[in-house]
KOLTILO-600405 format. One record per residue: x, y, z negated of N, C-alpha, C in turn; residue number from 1; residue in one letter. Coordinates in pm, whole numbers, plus 50000, padded with zeros to 5 digits. Each point is the difference from the previous one (the first is absolute). Layout:
KOLTILO-600405
TIMI    n_X    n_Y    n_Z   ca_X   ca_Y   ca_Z    c_X    c_Y    c_Z    k  r
TIMI      X      Y      Z      X      Y      Z      X      Y      Z  NUM  A
...
//
This chain:
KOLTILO-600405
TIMI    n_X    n_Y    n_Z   ca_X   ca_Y   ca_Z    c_X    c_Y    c_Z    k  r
TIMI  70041  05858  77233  50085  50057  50104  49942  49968  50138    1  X
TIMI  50011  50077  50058  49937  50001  50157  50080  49893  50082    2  X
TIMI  49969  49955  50092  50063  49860  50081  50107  50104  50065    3  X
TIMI  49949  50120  50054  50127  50060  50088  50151  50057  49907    4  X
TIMI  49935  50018  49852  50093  50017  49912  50074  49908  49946    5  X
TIMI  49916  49853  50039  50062  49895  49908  50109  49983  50112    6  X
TIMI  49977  49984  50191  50084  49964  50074  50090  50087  50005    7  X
TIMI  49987  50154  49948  50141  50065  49988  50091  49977  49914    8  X
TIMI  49968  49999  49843  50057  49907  49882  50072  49882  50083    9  X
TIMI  49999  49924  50075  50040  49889  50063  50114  50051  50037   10  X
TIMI  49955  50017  50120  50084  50050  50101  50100  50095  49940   11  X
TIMI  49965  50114  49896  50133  50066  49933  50102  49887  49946   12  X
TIMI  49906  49913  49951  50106  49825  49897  50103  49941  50115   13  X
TIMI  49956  49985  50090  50029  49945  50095  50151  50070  50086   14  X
TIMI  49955  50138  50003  50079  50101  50074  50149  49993  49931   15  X
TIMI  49978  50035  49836  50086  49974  49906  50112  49906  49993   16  X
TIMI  49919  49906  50076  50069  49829  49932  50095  49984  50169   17  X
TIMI  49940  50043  50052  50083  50040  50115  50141  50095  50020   18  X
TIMI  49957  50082  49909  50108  50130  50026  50083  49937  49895   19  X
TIMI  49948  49939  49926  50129  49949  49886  50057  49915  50127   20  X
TIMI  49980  49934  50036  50089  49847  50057  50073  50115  50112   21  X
TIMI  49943  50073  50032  50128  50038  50131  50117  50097  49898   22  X
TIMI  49962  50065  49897  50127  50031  49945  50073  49924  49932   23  X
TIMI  49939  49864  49938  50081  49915  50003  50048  49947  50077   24  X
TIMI  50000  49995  50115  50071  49887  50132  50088  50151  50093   25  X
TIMI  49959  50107  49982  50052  50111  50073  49968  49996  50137   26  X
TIMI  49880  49946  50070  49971  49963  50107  49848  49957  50033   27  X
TIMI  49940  50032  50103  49843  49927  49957  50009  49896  50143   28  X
TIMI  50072  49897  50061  50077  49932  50070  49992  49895  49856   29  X
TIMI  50104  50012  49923  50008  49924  49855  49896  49989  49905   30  X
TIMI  49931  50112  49965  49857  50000  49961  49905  49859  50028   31  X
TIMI  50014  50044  50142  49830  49954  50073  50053  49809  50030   32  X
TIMI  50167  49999  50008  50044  49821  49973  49991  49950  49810   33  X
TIMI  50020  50085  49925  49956  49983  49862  49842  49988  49932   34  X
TIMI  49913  50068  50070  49842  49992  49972  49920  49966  50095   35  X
TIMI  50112  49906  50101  49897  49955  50087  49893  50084  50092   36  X
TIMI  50015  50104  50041  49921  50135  50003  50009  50005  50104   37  X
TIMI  49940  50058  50146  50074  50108  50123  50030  50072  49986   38  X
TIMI  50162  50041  50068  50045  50201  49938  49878  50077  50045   39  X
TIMI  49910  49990  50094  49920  50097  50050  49962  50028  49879   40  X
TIMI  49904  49899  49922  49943  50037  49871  50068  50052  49878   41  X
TIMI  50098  49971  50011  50116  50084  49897  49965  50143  50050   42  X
TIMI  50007  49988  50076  50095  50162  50079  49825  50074  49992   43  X
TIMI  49938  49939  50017  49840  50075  49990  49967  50076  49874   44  X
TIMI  50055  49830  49866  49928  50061  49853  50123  50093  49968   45  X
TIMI  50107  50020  50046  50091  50069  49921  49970  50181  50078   46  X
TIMI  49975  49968  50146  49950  50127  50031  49862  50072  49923   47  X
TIMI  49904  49899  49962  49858  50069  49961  50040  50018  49827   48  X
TIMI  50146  49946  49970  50011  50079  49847  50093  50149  50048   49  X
TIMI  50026  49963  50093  50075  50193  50008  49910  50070  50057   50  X
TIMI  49900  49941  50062  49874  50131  50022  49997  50047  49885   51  X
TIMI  49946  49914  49941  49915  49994  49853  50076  50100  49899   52  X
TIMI  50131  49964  50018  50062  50067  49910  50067  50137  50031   53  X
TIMI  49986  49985  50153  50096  50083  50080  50083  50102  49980   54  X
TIMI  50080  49874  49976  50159  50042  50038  50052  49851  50019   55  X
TIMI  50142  50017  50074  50067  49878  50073  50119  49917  49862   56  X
TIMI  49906  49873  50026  50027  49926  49893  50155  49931  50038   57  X
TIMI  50070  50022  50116  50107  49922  50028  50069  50086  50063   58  X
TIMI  50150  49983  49969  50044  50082  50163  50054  49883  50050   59  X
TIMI  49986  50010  50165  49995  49875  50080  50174  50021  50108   60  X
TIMI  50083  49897  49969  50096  50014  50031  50023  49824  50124   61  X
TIMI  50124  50045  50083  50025  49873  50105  50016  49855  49907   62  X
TIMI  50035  50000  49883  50062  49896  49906  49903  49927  49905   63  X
TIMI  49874  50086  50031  49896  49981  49890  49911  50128  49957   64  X
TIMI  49934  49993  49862  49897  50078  49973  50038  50028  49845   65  X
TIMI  50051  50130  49949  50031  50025  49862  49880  50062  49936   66  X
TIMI  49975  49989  49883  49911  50101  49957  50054  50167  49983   67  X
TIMI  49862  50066  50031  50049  50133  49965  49933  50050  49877   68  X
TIMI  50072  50135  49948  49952  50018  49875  49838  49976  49920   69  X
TIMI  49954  50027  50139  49838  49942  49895  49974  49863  50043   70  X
TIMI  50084  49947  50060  49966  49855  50014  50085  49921  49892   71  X
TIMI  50153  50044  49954  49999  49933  49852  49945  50040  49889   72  X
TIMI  49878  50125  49986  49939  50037  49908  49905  49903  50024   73  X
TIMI  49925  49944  50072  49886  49927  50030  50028  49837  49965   74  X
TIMI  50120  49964  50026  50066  49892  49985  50019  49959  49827   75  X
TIMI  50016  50116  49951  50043  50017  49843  49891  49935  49914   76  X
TIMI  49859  50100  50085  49877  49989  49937  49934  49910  50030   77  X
TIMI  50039  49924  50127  49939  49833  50028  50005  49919  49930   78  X
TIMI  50164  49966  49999  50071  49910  49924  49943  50005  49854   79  X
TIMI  50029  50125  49903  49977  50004  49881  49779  49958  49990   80  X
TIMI  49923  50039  50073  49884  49985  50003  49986  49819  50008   81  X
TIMI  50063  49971  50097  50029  49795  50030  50028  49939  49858   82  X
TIMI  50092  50102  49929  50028  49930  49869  49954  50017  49891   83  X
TIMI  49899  50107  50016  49907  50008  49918  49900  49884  49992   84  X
TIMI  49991  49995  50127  49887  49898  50040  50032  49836  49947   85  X
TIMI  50125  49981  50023  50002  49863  50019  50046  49992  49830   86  X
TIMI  50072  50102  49905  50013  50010  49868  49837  50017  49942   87  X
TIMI  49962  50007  50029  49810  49977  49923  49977  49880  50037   88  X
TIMI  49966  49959  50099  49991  49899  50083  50064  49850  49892   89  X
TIMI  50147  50061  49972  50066  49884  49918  49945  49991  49841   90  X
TIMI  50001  50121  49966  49934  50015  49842  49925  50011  49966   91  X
TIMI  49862  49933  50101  49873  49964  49931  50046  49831  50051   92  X
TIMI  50088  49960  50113  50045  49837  49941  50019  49958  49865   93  X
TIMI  50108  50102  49971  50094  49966  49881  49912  50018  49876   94  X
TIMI  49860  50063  50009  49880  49987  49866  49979  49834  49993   95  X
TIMI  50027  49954  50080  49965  49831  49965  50146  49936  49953   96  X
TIMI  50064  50070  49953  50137  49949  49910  50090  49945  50111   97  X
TIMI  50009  50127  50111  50162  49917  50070  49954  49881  50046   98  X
TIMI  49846  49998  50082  50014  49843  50036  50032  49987  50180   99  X
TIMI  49976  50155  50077  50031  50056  50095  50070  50079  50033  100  X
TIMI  50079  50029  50115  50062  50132  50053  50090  49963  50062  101  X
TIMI  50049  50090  50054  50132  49958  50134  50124  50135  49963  102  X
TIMI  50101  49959  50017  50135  50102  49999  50079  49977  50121  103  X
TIMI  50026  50112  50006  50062  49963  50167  50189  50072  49966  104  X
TIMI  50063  49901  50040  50150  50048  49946  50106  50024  50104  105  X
TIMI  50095  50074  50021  50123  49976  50077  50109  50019  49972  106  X
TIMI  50061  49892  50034  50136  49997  49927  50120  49987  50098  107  X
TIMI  50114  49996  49977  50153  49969  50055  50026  49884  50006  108  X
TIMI  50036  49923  50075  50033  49835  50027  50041  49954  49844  109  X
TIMI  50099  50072  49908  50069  49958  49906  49871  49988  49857  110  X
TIMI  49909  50089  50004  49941  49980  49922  49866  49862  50044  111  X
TIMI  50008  49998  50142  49905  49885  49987  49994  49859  50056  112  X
TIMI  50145  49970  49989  50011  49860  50034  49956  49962  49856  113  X
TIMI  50023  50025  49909  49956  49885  49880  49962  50113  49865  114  X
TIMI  50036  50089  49999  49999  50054  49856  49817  50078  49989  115  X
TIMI  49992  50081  50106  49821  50016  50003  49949  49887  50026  116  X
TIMI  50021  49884  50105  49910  49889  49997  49989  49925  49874  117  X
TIMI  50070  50029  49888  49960  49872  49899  49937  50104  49918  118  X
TIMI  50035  50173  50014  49894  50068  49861  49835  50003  50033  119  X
TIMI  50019  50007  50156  49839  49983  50062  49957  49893  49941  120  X
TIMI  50090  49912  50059  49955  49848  49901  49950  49982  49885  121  X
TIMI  50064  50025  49888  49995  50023  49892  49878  50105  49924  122  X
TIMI  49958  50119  50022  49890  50027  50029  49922  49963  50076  123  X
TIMI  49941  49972  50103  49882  49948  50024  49988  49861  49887  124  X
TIMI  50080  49927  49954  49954  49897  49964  49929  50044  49878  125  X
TIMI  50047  50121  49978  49886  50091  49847  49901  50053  50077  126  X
TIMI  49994  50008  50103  49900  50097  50066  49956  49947  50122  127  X
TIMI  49911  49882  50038  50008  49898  50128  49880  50092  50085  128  X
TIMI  49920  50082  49982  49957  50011  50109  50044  50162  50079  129  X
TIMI  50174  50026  49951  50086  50163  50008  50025  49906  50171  130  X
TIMI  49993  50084  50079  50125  49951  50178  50066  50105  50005  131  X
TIMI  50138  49980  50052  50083  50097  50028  50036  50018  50145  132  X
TIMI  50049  50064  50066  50051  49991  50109  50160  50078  50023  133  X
TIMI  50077  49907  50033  50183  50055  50005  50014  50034  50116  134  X
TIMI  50043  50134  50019  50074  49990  50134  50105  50041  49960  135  X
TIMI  50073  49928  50120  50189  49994  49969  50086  50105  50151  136  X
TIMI  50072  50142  49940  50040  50073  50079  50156  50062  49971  137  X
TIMI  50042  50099  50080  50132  50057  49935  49956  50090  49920  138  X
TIMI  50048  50055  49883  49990  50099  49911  49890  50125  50037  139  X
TIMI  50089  50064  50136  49912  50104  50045  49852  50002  50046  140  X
TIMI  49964  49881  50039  49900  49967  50068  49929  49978  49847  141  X
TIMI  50051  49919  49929  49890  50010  49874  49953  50111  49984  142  X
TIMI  50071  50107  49932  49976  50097  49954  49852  50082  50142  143  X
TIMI  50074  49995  50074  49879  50082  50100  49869  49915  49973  144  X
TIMI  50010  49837  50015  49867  49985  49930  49916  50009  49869  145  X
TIMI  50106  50062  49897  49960  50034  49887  49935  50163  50056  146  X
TIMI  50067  50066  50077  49953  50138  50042  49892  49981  50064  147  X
TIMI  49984  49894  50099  49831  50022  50090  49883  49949  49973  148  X
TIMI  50015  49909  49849  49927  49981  49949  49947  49820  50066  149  X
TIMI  50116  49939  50026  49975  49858  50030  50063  49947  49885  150  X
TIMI  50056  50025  49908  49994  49889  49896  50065  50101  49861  151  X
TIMI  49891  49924  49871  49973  50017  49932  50157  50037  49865  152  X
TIMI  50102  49917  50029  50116  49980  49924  50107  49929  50092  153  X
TIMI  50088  50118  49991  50141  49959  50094  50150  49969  49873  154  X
TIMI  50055  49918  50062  50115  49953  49967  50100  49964  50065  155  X
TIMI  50152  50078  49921  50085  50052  50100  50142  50036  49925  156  X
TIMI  50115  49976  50093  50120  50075  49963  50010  50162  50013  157  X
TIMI  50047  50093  49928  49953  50121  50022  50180  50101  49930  158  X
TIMI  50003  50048  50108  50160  50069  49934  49930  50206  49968  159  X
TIMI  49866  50037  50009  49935  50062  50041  49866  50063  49980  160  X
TIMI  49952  50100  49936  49890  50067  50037  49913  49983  50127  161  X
TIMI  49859  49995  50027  49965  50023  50057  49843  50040  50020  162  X
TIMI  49987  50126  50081  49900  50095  49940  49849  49915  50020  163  X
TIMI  49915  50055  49904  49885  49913  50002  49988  49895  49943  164  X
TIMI  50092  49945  49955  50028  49858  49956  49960  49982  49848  165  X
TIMI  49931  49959  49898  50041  49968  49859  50078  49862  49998  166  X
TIMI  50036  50048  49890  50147  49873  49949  49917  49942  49902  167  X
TIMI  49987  49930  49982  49903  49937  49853  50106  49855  49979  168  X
TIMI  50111  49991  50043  50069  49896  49932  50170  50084  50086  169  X
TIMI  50064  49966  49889  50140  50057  50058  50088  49924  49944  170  X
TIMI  50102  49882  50024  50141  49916  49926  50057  49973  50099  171  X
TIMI  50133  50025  49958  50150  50022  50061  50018  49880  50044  172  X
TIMI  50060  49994  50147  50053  49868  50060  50113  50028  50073  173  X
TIMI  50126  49971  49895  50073  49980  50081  50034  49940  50040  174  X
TIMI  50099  49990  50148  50076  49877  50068  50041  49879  49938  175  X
TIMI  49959  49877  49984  50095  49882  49949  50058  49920  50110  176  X
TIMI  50034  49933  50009  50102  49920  50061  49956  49852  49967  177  X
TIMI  49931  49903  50069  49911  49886  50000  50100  49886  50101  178  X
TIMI  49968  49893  49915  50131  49883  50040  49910  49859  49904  179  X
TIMI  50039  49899  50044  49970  49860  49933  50071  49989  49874  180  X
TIMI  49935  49923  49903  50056  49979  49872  50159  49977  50008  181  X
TIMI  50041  49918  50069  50124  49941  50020  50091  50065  50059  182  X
TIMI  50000  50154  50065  50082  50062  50064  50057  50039  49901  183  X
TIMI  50177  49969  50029  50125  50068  49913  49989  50117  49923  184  X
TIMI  49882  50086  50078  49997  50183  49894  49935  50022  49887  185  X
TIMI  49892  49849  50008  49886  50035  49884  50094  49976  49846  186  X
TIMI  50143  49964  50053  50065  49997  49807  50053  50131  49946  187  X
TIMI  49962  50100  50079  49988  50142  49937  49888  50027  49980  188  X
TIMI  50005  50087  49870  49914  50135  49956  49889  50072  50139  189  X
TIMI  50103  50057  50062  49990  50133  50103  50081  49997  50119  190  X
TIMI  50018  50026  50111  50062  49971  50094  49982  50116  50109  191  X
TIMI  50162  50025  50068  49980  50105  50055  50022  49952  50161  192  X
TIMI  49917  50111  50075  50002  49982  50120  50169  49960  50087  193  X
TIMI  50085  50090  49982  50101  49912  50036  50047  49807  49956  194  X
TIMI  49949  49992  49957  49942  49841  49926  49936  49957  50101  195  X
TIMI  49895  50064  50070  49888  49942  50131  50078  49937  50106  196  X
TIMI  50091  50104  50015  50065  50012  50162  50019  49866  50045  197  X
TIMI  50126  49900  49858  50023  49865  50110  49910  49909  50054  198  X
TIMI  49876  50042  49921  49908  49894  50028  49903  50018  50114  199  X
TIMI  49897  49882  50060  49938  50008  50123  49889  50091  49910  200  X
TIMI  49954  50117  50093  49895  50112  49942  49918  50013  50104  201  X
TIMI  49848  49978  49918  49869  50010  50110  49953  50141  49907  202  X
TIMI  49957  50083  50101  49995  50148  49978  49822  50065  50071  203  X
TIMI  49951  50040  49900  49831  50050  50076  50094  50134  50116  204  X
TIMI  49879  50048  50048  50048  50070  50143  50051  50115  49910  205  X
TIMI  50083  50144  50107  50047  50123  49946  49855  50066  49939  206  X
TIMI  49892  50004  50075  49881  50086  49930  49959  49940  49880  207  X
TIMI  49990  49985  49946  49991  49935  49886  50070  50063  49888  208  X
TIMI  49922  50032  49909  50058  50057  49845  50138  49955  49973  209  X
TIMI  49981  49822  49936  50090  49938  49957  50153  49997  50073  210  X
TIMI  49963  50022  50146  50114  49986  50099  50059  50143  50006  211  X
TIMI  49960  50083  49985  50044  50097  50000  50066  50039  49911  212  X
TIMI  49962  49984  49888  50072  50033  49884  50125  49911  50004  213  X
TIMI  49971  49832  50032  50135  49941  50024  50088  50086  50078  214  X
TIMI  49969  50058  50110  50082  50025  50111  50109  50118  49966  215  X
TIMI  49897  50094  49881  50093  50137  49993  50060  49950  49883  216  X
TIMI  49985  49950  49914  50093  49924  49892  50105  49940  50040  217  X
TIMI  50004  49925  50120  50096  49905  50093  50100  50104  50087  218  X
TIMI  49954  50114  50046  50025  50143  50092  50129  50012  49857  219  X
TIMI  49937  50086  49882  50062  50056  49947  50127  49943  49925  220  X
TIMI  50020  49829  50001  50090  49913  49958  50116  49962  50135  221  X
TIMI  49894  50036  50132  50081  49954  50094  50023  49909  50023  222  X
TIMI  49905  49877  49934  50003  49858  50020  49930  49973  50171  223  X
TIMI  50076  49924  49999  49960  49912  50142  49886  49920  49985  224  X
TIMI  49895  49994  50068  49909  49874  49981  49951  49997  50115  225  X
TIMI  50006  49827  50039  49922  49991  50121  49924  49859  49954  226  X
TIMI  49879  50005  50001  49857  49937  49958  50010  49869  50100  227  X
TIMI  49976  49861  49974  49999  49915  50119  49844  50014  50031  228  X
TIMI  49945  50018  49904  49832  50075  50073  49976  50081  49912  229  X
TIMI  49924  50061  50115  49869  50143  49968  49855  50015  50027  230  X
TIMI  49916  49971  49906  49856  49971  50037  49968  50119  50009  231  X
TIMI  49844  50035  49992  49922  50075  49917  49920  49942  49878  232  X
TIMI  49959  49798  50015  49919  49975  49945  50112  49961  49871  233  X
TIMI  49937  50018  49888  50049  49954  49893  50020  49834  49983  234  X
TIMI  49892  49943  50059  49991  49835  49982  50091  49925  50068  235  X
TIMI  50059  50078  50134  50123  49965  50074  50110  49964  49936  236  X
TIMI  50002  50151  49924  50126  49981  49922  50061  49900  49879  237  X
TIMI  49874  50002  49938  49981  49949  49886  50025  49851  50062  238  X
TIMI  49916  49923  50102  50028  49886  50068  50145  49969  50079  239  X
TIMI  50074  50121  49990  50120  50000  50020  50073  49910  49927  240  X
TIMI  49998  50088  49904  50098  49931  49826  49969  49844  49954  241  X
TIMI  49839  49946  50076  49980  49807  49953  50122  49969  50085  242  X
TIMI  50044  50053  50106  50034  49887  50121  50162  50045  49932  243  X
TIMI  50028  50139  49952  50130  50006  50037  50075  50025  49786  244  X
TIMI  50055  49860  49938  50031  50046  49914  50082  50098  49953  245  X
TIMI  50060  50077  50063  50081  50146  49941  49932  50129  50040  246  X
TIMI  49870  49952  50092  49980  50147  50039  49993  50062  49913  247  X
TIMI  49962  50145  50011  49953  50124  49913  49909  50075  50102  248  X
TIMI  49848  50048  49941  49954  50130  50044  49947  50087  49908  249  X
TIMI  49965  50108  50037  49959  50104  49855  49854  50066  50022  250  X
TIMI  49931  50007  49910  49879  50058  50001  49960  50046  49821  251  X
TIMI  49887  50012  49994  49944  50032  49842  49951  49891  49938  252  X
TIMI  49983  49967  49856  49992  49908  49896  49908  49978  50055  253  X
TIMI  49868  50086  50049  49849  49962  50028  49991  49873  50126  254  X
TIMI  50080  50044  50080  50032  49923  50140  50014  49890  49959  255  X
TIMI  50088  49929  49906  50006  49869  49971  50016  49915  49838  256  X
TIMI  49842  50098  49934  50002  49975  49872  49916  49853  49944  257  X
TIMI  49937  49938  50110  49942  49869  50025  50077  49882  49989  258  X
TIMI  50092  50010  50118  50145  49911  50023  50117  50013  49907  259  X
TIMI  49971  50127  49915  50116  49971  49861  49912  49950  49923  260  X
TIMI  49918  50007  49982  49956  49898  49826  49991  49886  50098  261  X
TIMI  49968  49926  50109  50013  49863  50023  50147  49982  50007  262  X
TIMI  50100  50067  49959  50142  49937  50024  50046  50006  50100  263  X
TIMI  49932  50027  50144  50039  49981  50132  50127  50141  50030  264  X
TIMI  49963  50100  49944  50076  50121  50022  50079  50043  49890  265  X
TIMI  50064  50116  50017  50075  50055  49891  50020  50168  50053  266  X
TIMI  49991  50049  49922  50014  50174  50016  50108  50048  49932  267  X
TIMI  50087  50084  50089  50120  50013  49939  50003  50169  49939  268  X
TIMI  50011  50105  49906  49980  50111  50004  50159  50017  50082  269  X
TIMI  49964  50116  50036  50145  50107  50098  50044  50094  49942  270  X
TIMI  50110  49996  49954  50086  50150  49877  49972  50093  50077  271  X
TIMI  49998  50046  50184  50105  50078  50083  49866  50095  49996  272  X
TIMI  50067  50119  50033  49924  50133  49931  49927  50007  50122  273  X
TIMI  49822  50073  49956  49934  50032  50140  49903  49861  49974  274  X
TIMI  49983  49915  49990  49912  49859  50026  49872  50016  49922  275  X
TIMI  50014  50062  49951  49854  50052  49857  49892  50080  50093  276  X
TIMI  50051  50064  50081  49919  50139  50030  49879  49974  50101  277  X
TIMI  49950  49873  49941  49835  49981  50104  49907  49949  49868  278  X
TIMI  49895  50022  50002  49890  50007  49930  49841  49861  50084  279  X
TIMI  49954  49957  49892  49859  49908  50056  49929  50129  49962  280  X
TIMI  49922  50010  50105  49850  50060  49990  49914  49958  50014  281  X
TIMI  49901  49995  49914  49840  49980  50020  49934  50158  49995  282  X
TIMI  49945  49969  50165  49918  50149  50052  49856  49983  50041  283  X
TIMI  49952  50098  49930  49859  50041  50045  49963  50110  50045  284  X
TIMI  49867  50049  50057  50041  50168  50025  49967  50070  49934  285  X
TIMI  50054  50107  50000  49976  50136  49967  49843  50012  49963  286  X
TIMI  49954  50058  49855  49853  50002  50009  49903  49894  50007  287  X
TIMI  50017  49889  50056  49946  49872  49983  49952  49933  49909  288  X
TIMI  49884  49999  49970  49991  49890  49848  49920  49882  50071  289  X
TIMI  50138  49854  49948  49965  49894  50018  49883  49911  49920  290  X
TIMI  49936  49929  50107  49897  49894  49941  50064  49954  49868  291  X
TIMI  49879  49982  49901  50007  49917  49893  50066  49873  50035  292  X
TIMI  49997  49910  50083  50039  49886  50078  50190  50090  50037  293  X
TIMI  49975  50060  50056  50178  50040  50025  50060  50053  49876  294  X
TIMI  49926  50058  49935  50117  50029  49893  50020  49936  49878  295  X
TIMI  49913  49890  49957  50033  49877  49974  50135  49921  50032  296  X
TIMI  49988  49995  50141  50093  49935  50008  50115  50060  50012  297  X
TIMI  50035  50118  49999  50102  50099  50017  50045  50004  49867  298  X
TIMI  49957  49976  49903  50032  50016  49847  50049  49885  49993  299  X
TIMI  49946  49864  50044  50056  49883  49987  50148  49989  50101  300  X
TIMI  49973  50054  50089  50118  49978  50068  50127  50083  49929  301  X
TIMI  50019  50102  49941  50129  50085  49918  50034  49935  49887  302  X
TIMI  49906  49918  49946  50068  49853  49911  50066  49912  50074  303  X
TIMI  49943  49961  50123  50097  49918  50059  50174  50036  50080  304  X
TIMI  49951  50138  50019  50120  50033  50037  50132  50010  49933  305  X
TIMI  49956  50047  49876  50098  49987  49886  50040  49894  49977  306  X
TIMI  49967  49852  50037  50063  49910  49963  49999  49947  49901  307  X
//
């Protein structure tokens, strides 16, 4: 290849890796503080790919920079080309028996205070030279990084479809009702939300799956509830219930399936109609075929989920 061909090959790599980061950040301001870059040089390679390609890869608005139709066609074919790359890349590791590779994951606070940190655990110790990397977000934000192609396997509460997405793990979570061994309710079976009310109740925020579903279940009973706290973080809450023996808060079995086999917790199921209707997802994208190294562990992980 000719040197002037090899520096265009470059410079197209380059241009690419650029135009991805500003439609991920929606801004090349955010871009050029994420890759360390000058916007000038953003704003240069992303112009010499719309020569190149010419036509206008963005439409450019006061709020930011969206892609336009051939700029999420270009985006489609980046991303999926990156994962081509870095899926070969992993599965000539994985010819030396799984002794290398990296998975990159994101999950919901509830799935990763303890229940992914001990399966990571637990695999690598079969597999010591696998690294993972967690990032911890709200639901929606996972999923978009399952869409832009920043991480490999998302995990999530999901009441919901969503396009582009594969489901490759799907089990029902509904609402329980979480309290210390010793609180007065655990000598029932099942327990219904009017049951909650007298007690002190730490509650995740309204956006939130679990809260929501409490809320219109609570709407449609006409129960009163007023929460003496409201986090977003799950560990708040949960650190709620050491200090306070009657509290109650509610989330999914997954959220605190660590702290019930040590005895520390207790999960109460909820009769009251409506509490079922959220789902765990494990998402990947659309079309995607994961590294030998990721789907390994993706097989291992739907044993663990089951419990």
């Amino acid at each position: 290849m000719a040197t002037s061909q090899l520096v265009a090959r470059q410079l197209q790599d380059t241009a690419l890796r650029y135009f991805l980061e500003v439609v991920r950040c929606g801004s090349i301001s955010e871009a050029s503080t994420r890759l360390n870059v000058a916007s000038s040089a953003i704003s240069r390679h992303i112009a010499q790919l719309e020569a190149l390609l010419e036509v206008s890869l963005f439409d450019r608005h006061a709020r930011g920079m969206v892609p336009s139709a051939a700029g999420e066609l270009l985006a489609v074919h980046a991303i999926r080309s990156a994962h081509d790359a870095e899926r070969v890349v992993g599965d000539v590791q994985a010819l030396q028996g799984m002794q290398r590779g990296r998975v990159r994951l994101v999950a919901t606070e509830g799935f990763s205070m303890e229940f992914l940190p001990r399966v990571i655990s637990d695999f690598v110790a079969q597999h010591p030279g696998i690294q993972f990397h967690l990032g911890v977000h709200p639901p929606a934000d996972c999923t978009r990084r399952i869409l832009m192609g920043d991480a490999d396997i998302g995990f999530v509460m999901s009441r919901g479809a969503e396009k582009d997405i594969k489901v490759e793990h799907l089990q029902p979570s509904p609402v329980m009702a979480v309290m210390q061994p010793t609180h007065p309710l655990v000598r029932f079976k099942q327990i219904s939300l009017r049951q909650l009310v007298p007690y002190p109740l730490a509650l995740p925020e309204p956006d939130t799956t679990v809260r929501q579903l409490f809320d219109i279940a609570c709407h449609r009973q006409r129960l009163p509830v007023e929460p003496v706290l409201t986090s977003s973080y799950i560990a708040s809450l949960l650190g709620f219930l050491r200090h306070a023996p009657l509290g109650i808060t509610i989330c999914g079995e997954i959220s605190v399936r660590e702290p019930i086999e040590r005895g520390e917790l207790v999960a109460m199921p909820l009769k009251d109609r409506g509490l079922d209707l959220r789902n765990i997802e494990v998402q990947t994208l659309v079309g995607r075929t994961l590294s030998r190294t990721a789907q390994a562990f993706l097989d291992y992980l739907r044993t663990q989920l089951a419990g």
